[in-house]
C-alpha positions in Angstrom: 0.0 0.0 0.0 1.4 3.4 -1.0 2.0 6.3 1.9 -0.8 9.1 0.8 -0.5 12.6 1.3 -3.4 15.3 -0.1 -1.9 17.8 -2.9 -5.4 18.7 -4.2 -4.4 17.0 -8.0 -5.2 13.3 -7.1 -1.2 12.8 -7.1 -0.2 12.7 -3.5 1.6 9.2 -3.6 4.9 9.7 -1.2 7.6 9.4 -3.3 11.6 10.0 -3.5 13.7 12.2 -6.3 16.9 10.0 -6.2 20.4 11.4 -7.8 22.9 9.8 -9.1 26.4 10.3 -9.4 28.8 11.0 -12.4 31.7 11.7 -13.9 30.4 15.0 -16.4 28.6 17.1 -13.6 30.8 19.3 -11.1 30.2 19.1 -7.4 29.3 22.7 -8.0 26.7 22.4 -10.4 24.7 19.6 -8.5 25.1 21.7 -5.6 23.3 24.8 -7.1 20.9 22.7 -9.0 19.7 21.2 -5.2 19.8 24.6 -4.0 18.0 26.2 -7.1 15.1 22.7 -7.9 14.4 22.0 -3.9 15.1 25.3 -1.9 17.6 23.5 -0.3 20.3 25.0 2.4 23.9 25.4 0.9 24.4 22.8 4.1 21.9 20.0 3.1 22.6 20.2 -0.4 26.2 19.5 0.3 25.2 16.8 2.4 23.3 15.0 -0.6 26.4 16.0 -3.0 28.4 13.7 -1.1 26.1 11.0 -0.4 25.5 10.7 -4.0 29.5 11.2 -4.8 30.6 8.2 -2.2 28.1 6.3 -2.0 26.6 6.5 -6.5 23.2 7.9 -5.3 21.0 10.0 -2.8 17.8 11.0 -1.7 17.3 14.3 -2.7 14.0 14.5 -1.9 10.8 13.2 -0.1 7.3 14.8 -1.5 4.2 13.6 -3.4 4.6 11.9 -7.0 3.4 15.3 -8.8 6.1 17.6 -7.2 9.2 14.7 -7.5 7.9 14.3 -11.6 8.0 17.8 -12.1 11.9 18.1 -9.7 13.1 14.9 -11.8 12.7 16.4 -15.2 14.4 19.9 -13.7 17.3 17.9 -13.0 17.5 15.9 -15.5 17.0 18.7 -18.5 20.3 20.4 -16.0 22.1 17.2 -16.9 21.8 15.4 -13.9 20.9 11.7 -13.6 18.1 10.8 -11.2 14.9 9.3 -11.1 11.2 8.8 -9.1 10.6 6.0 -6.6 7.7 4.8 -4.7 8.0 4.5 -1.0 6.0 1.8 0.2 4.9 0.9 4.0 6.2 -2.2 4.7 
């Protein structure tokens, strides 16, 4: 069963925006593209730089399937790789 929040469109399935890392983008470009796509602090979009650099992938973001389509395609047409998943409950 999928986690549910309310977004008013009928697309409030809890999901994650996962990046990946690469050898093409700099560590400065993926860190203004979090900060730019999410709102995120410099801090916390540092944090997910290097989660992504060490360990090949991140969680950039936790929010409802609408919001992490619309964040995937923003970092993707910036040259990033990442992707929606489904969370479900266990």
């Amino acid at each position: 069963m999928m986690n549910r929040v309310s977004d008013g469109n009928g697309t409030g399935d809890v999901c994650q925006v996962v990046i990946y890392n690469d050898n093409h983008n700099s560590c400065e470009h993926v860190l203004r593209c979090l900060m730019s796509i999410f709102g995120h602090s410099s801090g916390l979009a540092e944090k997910i730089m290097m989660e992504a650099h060490t360990k090949g992938k991140a969680i950039a973001q936790v929010e409802n399937f609408g919001d992490a389509l619309r964040h995937t395609g923003e970092l993707k047409k910036a040259g990033l790789g990442a992707e929606v998943q489904s969370i479900t409950s266990g």
